[in-house]
Rosetta silent file (secondary structure, phi, psi, omega in degrees, C-alpha in Angstrom):
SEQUENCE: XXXXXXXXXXXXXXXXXXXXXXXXXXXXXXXXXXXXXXXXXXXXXXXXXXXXXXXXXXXXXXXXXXXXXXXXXXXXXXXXXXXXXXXXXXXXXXXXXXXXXXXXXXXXXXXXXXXXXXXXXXXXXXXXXXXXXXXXXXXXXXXXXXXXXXXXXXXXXXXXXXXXXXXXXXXXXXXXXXXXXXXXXXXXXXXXXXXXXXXXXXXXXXXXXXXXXX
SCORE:     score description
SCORE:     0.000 S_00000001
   1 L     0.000  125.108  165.854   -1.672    1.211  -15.915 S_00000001
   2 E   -99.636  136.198  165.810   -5.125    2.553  -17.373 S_00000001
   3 E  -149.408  157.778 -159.059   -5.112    3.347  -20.725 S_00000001
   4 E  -115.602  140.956 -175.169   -7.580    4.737  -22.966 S_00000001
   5 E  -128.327  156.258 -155.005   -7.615    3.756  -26.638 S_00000001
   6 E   -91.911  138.308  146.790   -9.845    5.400  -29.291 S_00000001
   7 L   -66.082  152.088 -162.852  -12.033    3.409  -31.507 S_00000001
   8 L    81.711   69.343  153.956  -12.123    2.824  -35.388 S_00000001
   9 H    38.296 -174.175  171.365   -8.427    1.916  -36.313 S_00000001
  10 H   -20.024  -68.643 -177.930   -5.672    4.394  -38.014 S_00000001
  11 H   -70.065   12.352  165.315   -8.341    6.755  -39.190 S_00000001
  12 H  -101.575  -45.510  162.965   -9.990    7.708  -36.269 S_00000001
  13 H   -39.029  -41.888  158.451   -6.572    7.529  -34.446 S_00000001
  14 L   -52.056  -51.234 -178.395   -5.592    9.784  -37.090 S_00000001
  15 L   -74.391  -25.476 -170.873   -8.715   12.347  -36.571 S_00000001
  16 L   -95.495   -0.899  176.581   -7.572   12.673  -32.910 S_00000001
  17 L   -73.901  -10.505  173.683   -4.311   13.563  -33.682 S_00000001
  18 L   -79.240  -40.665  168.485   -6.236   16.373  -35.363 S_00000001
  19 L   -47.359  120.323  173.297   -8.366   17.318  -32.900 S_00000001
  20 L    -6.429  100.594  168.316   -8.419   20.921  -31.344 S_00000001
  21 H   -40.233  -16.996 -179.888   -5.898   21.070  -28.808 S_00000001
  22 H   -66.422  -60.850 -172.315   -8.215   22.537  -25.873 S_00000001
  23 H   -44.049  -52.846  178.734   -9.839   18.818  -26.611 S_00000001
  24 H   -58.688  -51.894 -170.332   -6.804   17.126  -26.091 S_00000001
  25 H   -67.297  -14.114  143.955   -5.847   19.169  -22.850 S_00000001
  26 H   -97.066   17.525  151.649   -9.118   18.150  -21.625 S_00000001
  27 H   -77.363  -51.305  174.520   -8.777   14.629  -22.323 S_00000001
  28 H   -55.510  -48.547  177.351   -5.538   14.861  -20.268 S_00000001
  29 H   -26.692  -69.351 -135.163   -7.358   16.859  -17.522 S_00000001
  30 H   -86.278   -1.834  151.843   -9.701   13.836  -16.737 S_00000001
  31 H   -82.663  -11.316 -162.058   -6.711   11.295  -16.595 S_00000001
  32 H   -78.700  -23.540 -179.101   -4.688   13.606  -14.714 S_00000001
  33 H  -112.406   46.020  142.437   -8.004   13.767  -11.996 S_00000001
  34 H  -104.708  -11.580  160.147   -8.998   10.210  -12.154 S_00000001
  35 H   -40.916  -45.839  173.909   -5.457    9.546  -11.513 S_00000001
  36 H   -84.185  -33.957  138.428   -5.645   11.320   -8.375 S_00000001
  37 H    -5.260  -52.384 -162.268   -8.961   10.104   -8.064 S_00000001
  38 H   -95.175  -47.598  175.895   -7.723    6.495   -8.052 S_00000001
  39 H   -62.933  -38.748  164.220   -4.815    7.167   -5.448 S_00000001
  40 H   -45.608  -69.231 -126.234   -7.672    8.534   -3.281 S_00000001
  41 H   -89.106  -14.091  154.374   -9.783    6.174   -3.362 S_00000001
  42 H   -90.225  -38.521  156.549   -6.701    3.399   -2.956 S_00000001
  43 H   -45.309  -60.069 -166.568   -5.418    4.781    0.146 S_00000001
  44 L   -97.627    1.699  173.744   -8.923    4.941    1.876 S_00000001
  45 L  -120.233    7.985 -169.084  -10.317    1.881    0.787 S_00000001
  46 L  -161.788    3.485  172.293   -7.902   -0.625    0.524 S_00000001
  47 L  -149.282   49.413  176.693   -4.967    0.820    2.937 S_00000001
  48 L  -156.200   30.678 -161.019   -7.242    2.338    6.088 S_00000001
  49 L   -98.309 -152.758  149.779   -9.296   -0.557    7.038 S_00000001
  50 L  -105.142  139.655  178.526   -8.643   -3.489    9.805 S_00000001
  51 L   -87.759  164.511   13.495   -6.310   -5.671    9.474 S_00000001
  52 L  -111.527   63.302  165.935   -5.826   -8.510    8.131 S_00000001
  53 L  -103.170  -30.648 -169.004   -8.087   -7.869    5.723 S_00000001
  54 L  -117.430  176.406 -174.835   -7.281   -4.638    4.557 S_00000001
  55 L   -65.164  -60.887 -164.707   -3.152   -2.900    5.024 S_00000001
  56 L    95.617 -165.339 -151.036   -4.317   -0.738    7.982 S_00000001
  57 L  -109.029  -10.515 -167.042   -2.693    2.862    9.061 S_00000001
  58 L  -104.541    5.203  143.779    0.788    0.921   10.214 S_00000001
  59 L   -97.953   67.557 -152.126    1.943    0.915    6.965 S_00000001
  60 H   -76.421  -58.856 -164.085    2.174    4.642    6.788 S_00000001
  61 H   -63.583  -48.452 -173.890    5.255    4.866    4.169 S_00000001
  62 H   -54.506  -39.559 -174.417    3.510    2.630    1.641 S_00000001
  63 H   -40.699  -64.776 -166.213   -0.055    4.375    2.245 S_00000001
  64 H   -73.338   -8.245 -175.498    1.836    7.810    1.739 S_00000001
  65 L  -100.212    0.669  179.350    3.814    6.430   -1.318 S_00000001
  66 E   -67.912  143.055 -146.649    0.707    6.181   -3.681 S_00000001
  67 E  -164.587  135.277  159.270    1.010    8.806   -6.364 S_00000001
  68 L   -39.036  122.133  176.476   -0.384    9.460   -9.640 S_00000001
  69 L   -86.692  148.249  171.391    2.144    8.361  -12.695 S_00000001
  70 L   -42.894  151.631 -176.755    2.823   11.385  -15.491 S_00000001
  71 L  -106.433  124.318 -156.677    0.681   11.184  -18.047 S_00000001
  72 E   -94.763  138.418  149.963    1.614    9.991  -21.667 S_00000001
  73 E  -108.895  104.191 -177.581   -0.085   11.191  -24.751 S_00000001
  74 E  -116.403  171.732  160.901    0.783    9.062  -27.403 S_00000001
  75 L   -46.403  120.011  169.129   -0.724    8.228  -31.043 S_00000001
  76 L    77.092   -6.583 -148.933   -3.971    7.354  -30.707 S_00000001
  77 E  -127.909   80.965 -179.881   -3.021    6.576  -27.061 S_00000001
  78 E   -81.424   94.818  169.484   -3.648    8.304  -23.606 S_00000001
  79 E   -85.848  135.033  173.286   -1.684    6.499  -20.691 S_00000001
  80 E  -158.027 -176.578 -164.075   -2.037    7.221  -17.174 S_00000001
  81 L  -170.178 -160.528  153.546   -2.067    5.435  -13.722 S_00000001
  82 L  -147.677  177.469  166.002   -0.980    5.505  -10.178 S_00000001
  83 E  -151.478  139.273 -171.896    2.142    3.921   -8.680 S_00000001
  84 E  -108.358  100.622 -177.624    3.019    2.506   -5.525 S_00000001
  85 L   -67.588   46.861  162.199    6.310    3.897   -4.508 S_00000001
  86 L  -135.690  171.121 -164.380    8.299    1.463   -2.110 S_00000001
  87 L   -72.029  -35.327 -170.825   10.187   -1.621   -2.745 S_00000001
  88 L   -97.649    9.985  154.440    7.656   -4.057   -0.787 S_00000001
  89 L   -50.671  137.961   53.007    4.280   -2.883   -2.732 S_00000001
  90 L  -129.965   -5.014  148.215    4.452   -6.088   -4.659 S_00000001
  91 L   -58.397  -33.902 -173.253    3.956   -8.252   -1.242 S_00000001
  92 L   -95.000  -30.614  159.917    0.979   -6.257   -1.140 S_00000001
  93 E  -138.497  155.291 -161.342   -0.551   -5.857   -4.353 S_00000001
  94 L   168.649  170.605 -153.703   -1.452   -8.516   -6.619 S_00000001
  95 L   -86.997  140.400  171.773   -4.503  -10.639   -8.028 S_00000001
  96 L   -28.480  122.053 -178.090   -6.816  -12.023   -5.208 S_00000001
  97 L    72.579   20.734  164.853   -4.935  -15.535   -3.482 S_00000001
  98 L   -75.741  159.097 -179.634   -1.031  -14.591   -4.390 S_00000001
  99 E  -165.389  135.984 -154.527    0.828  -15.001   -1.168 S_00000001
 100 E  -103.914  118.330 -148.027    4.497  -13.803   -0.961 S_00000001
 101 E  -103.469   97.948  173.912    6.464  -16.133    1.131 S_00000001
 102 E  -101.399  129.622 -153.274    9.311  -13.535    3.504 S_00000001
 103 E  -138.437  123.732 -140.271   12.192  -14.947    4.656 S_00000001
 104 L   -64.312 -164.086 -171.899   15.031  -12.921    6.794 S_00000001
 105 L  -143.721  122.617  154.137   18.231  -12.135    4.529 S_00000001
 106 L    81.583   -1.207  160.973   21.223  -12.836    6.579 S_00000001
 107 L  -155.317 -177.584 -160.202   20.168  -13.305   10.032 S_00000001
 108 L   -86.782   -7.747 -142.707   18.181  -16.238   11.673 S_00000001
 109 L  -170.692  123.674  148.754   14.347  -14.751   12.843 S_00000001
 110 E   -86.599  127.689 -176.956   12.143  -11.999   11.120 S_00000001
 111 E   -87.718  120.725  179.905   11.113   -9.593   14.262 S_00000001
 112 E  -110.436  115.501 -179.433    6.936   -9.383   14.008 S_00000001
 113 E   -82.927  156.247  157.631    6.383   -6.179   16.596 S_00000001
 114 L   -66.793  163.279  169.525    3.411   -6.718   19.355 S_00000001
 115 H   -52.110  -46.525 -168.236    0.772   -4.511   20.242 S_00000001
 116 H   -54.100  -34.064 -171.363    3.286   -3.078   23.368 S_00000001
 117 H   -77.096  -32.588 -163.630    5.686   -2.287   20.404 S_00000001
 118 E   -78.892  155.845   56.694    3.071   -0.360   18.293 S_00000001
 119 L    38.516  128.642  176.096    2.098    3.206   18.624 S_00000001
 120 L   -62.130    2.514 -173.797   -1.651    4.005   18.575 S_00000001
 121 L   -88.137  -38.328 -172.115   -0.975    5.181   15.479 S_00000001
 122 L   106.195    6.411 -163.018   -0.065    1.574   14.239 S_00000001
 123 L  -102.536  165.132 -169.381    3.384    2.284   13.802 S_00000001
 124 E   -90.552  118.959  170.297    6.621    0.403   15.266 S_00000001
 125 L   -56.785  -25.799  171.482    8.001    2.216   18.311 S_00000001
 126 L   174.908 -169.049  177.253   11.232    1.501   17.100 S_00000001
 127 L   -92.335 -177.017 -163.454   13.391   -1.845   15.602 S_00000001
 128 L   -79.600  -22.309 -172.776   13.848   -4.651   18.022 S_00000001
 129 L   -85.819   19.068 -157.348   17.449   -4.071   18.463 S_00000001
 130 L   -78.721  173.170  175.210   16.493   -0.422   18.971 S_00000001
 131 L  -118.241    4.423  176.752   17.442    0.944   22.899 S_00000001
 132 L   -35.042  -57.003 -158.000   13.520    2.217   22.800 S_00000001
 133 L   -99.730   28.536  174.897   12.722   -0.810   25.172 S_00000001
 134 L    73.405 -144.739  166.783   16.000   -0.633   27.545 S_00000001
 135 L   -80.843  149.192  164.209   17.554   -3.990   28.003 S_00000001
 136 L  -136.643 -150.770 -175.653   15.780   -6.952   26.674 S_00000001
 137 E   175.133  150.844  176.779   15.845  -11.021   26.394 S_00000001
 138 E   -73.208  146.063 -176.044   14.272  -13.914   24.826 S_00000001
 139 E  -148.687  125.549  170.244   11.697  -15.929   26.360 S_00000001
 140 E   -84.613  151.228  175.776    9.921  -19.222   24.827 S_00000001
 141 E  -126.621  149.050 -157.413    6.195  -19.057   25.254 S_00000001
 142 E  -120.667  124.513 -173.079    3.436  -21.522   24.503 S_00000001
 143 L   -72.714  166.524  176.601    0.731  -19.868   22.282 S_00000001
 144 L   -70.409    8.219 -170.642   -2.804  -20.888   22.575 S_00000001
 145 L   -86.236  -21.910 -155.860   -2.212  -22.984   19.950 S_00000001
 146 L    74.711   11.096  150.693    0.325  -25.456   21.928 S_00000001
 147 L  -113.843  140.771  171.286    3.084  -24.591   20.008 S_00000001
 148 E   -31.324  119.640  168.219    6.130  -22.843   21.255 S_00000001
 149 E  -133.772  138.997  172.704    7.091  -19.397   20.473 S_00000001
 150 E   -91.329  130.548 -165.699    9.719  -17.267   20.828 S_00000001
 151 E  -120.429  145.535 -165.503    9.193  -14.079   22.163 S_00000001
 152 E   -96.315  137.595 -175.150   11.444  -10.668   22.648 S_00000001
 153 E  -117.514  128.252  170.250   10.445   -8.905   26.258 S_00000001
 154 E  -157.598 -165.367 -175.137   11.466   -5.507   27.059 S_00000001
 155 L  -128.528  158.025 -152.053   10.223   -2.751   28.711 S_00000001
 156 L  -102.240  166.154  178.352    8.332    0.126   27.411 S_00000001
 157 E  -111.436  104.187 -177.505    9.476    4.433   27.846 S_00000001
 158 L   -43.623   91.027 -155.656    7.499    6.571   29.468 S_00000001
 159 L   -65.115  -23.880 -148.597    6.125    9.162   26.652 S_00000001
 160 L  -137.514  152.189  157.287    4.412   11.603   29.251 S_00000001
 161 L    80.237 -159.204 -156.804    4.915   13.666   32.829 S_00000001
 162 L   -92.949  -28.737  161.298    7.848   13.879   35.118 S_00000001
 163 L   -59.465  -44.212 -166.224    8.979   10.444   34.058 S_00000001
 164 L   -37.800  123.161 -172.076    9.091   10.735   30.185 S_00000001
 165 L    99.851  -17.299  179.977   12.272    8.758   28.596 S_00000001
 166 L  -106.004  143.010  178.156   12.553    6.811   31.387 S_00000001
 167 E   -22.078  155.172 -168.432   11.607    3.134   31.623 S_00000001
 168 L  -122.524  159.880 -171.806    8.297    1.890   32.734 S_00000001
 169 L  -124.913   21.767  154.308    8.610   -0.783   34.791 S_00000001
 170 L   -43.410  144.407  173.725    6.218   -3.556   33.782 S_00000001
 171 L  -132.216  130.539 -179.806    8.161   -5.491   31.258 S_00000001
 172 E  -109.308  124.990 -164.924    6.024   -6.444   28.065 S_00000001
 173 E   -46.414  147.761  159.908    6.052   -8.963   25.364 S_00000001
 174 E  -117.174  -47.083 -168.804    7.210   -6.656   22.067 S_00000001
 175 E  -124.277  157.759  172.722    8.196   -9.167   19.065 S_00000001
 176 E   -90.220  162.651  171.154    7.645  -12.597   17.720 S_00000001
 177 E  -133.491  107.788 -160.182   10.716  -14.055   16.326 S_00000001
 178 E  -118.715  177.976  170.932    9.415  -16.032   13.459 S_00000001
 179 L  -104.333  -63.097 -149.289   11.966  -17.995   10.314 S_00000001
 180 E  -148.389  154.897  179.499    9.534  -16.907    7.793 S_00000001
 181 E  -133.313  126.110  161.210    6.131  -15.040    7.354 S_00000001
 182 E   -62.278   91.082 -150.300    3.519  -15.888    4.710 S_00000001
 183 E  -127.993  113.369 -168.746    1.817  -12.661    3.788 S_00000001
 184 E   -68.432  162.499  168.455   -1.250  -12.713    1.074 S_00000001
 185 L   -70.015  126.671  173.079   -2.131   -9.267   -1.227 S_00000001
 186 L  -105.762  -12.138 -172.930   -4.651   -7.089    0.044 S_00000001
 187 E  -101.687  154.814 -157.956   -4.691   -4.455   -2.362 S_00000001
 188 L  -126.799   73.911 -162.171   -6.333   -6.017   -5.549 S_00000001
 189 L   -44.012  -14.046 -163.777   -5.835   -4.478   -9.177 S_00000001
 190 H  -104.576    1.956  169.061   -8.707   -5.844  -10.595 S_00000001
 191 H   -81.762  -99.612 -154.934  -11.088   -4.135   -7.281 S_00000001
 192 H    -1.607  -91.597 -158.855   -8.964   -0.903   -8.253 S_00000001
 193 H   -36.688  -54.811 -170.362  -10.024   -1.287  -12.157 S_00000001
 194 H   -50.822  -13.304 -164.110  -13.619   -2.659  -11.505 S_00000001
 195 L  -113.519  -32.076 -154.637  -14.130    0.957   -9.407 S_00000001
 196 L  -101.443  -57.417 -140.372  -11.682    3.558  -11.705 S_00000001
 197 H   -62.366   -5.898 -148.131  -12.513    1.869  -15.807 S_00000001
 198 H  -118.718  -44.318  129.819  -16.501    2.840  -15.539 S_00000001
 199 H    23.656  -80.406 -146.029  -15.280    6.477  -14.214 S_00000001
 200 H   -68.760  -35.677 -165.281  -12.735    6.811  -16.877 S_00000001
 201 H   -97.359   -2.916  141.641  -14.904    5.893  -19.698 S_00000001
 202 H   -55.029  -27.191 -175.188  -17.758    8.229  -18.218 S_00000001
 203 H   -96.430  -36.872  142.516  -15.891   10.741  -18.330 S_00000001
 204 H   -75.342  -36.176  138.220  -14.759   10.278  -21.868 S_00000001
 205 H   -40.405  -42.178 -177.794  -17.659    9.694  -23.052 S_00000001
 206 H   -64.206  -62.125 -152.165  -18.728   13.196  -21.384 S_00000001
 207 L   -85.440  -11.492  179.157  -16.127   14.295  -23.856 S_00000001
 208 L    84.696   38.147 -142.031  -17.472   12.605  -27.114 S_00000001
 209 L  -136.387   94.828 -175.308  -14.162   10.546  -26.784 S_00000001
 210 L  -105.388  121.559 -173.129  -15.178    6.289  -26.531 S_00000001
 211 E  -107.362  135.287  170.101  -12.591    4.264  -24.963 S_00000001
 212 L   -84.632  103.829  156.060  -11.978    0.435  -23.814 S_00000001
 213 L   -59.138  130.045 -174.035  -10.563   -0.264  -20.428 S_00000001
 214 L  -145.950    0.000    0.000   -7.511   -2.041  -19.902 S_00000001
């Protein structure tokens, strides 16, 4: 949440409650476009990047759920924001070294897809249990690491030409089968704020309006 709060106590709080209405409806304007402003500039900087530093393009639904919040006019008080509309934003944002520990619910192995699974797009061709890759089967494999992993094998569907829907017939790793995945925050509120508060209180300022970020 940004919000902007006026200086000098009650009575100045008091004078803006006073204040022209065109002034207030342009005080709303410039939260309603740094709001949008902010959702920009969170999308292309901090969810269009490479992973793993930044979310990347294969989280399309989260990318696409960032959205301005309505904007409150209260005493003395202008609130406004963005919000990131799915259930797993809070694996993803949070203050610089949280790391959200995921653990399946109800089965034995969280399915990690492979590149062969992904889409150039970044996207999941389908789930693992999905008929996308035809029949498939487990295989352990020994990572460069020397430790064992289990890996799901299928086959991939021909997308293009006189073939397309039917099987290809290389068969290609698709998923890891992990117990649990550690997965740190990349989007960072306090990058966000450090980029939107000098904005917001330019632009209030612009208005003869002086505000503290927070």
């Amino acid at each position: 949440m940004i919000k902007g709060d006026v200086l000098g106590g009650d009575a100045a709080k008091a004078n803006l409650r006073r204040i022209i209405p065109s002034v207030l409806d342009k005080a709303r304007a410039v939260f309603i476009a740094e709001a949008t402003a902010i959702s920009g500039y969170v999308r292309t900087t901090h969810m269009s990047g490479p992973r793993p530093g930044k979310l990347g393009v294969r989280t399309g639904r989260f990318r696409g759920s960032v959205r301005p919040l309505p904007i409150e006019m209260l005493p003395g008080i202008v609130k406004g924001g963005i919000g990131f509309g799915t259930e797993y934003a809070a694996i993803h944002v949070g203050p610089k070294g949280q790391i959200t520990e995921i653990k399946p619910k109800g089965k034995k192995f969280l399915t990690i897809p492979l590149d062969a699974a992904m889409t150039k797009a970044g996207v999941s061709r389908g789930a693992a249990k999905s008929r996308v890759y035809g029949e498939t089967f487990f295989h352990w494999v020994e990572g460069s690491d020397g430790k064992k992993k289990l890996i799901l094998f299928g086959k991939l569907r021909t997308m293009k030409g006189k073939r397309t829907g039917m099987l290809e017939r290389t068969i290609v790793p698709l998923f890891l089968l992990v117990r649990s995945v550690k997965v740190p925050t990349r989007v960072h509120p306090e990058e966000i704020m450090s980029w939107a508060v000098p904005r917001i209180v330019k632009a209030f300022s612009d208005l003869k309006i002086r505000v503290t970020g927070g």
